[in-house]
SEFIFI-234102 format. One line per 4 residues: number of its first residue (from 1); for each residue x, y, z of N, C-alpha, C, O. Coordinates in Angstrom, 3 decimals. Layout:
<recs>
NUM) X/Y/Z/X/Y/Z/X/Y/Z/X/Y/Z; ...
</recs>
This chain:
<recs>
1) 84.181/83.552/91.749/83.079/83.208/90.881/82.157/82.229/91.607/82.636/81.292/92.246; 80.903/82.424/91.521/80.364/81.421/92.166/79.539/80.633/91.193/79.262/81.008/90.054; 79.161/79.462/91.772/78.972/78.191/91.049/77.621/77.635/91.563/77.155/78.136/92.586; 77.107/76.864/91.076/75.965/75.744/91.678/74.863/76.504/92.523/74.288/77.505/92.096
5) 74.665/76.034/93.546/72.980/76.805/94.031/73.485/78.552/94.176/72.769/79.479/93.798; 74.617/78.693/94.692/74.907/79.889/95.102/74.761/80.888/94.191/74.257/81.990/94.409; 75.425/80.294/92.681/75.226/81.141/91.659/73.868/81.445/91.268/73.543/82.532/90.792; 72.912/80.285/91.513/71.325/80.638/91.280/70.676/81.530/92.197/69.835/82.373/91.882
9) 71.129/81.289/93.390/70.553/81.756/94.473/70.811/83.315/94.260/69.889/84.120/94.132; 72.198/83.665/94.233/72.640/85.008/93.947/71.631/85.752/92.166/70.994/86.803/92.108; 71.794/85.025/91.342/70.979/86.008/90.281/70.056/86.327/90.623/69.862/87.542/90.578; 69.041/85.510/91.119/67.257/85.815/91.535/67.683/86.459/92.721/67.209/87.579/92.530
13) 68.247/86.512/93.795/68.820/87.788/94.901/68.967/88.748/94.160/68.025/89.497/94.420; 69.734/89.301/93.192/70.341/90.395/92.844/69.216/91.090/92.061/68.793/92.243/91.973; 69.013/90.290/91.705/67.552/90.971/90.221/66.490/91.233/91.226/65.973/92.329/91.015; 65.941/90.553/92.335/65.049/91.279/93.577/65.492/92.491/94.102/64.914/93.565/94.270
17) 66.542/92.146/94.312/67.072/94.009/94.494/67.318/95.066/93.705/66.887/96.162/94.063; 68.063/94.941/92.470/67.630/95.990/91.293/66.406/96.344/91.451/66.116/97.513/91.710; 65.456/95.338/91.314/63.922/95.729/91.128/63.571/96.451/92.153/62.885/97.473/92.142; 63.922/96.054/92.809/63.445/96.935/94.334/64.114/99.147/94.004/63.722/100.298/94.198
21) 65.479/98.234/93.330/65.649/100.246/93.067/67.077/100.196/94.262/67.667/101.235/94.557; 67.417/99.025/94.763/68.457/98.771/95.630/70.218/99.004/94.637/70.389/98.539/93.510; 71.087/99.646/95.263/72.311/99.360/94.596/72.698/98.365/95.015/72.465/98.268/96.220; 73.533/96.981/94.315/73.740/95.856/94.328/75.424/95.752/94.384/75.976/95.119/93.484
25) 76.255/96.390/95.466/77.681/96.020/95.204/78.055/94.837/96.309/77.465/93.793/96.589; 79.569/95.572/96.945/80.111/94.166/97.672/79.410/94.089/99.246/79.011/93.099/99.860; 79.421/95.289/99.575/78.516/95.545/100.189/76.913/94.374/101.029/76.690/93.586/101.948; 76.170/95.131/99.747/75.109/94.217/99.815/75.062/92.774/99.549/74.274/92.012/100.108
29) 75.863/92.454/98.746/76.526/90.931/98.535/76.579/90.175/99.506/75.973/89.117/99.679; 77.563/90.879/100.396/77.944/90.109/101.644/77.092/90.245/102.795/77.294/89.440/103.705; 76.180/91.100/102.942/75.160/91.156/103.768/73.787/90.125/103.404/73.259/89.322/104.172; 73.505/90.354/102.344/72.655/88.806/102.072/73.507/87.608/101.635/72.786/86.641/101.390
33) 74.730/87.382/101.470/75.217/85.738/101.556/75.418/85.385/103.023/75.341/84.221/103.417; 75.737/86.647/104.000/75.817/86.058/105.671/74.249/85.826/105.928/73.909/84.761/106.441; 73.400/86.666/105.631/71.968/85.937/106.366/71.435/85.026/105.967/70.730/84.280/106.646; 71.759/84.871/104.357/71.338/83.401/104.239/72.129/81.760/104.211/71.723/80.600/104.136
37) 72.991/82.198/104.280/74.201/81.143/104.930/75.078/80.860/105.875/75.741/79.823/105.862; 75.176/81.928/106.954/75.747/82.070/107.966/74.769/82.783/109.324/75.190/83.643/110.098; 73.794/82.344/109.341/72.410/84.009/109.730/73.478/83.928/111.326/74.402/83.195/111.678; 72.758/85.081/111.956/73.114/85.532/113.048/73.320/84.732/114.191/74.310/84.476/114.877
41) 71.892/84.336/114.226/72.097/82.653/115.563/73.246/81.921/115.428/73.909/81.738/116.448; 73.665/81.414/114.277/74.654/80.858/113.642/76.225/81.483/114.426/77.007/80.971/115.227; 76.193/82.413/113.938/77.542/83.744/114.038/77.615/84.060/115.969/78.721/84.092/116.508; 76.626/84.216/116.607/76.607/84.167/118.040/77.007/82.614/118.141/78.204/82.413/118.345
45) 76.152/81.459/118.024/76.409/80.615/118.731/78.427/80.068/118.510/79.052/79.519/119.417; 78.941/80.364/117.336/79.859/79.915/116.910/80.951/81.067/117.561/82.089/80.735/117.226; 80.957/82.199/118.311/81.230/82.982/118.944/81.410/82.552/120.447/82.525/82.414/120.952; 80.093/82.326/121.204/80.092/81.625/122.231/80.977/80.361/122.304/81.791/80.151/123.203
49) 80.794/79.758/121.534/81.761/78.401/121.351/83.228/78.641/121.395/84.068/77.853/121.830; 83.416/79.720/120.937/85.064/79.955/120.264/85.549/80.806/121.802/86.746/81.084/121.734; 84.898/81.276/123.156/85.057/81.897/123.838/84.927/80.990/125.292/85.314/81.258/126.429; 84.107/79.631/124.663/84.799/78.891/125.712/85.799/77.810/125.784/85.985/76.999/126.691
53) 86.677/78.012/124.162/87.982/77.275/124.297/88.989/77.384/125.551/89.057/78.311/126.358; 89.596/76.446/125.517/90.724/76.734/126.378/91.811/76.241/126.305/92.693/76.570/127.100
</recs>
């Protein structure tokens, strides 16, 4: 269940996409909570990092 900004953030997300005519499952869920909370730069740089442990 989500809570606090996330839960706001997610209704006005989800209702932009209905409107759009988009299907809204887990799918798409998790593809807009990684770009807007984890975006890509993010996900590489934390990749790179984890590859020069030792």
């Amino acid at each position: 269940m989500l809570t606090g900004e996330v839960e706001y953030w997610w209704k006005g997300t989800s209702q932009m996409l209905i409107d759009r005519g988009m299907v809204v499952d887990w799918v798409c869920f998790k593809r807009a909570f990684l770009e807007k909370y984890f975006p890509e730069s993010v996900r590489h740089a934390r990749e790179a990092e984890f590859m020069r442990l030792q």
